[in-house]
C-alpha positions as CSV (number, residue, x, y, z in Angstrom):
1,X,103.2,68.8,72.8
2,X,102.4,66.4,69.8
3,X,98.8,66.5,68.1
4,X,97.8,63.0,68.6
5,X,96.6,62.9,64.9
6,X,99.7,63.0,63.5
7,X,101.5,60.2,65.2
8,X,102.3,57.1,63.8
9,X,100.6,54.2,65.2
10,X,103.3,52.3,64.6
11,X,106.3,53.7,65.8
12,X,104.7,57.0,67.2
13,X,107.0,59.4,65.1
14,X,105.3,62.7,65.0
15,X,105.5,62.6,61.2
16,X,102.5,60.6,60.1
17,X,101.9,61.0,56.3
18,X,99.9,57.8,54.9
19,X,97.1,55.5,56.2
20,X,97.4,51.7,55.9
21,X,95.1,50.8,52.7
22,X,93.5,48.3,54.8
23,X,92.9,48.7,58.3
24,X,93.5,52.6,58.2
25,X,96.0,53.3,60.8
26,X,98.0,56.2,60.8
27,X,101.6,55.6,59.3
28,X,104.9,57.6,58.7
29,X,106.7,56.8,55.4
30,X,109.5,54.6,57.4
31,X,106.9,52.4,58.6
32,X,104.2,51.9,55.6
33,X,105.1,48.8,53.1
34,X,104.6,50.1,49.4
35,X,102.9,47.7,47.2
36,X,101.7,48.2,43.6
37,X,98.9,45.4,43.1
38,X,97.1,44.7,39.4
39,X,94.1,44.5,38.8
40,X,91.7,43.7,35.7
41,X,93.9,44.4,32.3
42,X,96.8,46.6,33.1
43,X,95.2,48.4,35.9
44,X,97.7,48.7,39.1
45,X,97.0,50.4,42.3
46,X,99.3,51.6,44.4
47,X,98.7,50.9,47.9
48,X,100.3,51.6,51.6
49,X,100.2,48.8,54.7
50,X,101.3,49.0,57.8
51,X,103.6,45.8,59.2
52,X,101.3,43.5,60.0
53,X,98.9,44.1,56.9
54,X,101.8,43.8,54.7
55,X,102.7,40.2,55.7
56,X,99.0,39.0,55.6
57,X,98.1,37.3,52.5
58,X,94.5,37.2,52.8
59,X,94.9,41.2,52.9
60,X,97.9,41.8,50.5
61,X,98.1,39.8,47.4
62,X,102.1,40.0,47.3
63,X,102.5,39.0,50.9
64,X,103.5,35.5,50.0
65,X,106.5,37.3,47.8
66,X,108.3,38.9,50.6
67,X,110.9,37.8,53.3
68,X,109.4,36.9,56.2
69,X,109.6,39.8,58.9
70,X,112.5,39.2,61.7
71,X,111.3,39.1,65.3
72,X,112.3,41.3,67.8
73,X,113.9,40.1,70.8
């Protein structure tokens, strides 16, 4: 039996390690989206999304610099 607060939210692998920076879900590290962002004078954060965070630009600053993500059929 898995312990529901360990599950990904995304892919519900029983190996949740991160949060999404944003909205907070639960993630595994094959599912979050790694982003450094700068802010201010040489300050960088790094931060985690999940999918659909990662390819919003009015929540991830570098969204508009990545691929955009393949549908599945």
């Amino acid at each position: 039996m898995q312990c529901n607060e360990l599950v990904c939210e995304v892919c519900n692998n029983a190996s949740m390690q991160l949060k999404c920076s944003f909205c907070h879900k639960k993630l595994c590290y094959a599912c979050a989206h790694f982003e450094l962002v700068g802010s201010g004078c040489g300050t960088v954060y790094p931060l985690y999304y999940c999918p659909s965070c990662a390819y919003d630009d009015s929540i991830n600053p570098n969204a508009c610099f990545k691929e955009p993500q393949k549908k599945k059929e």
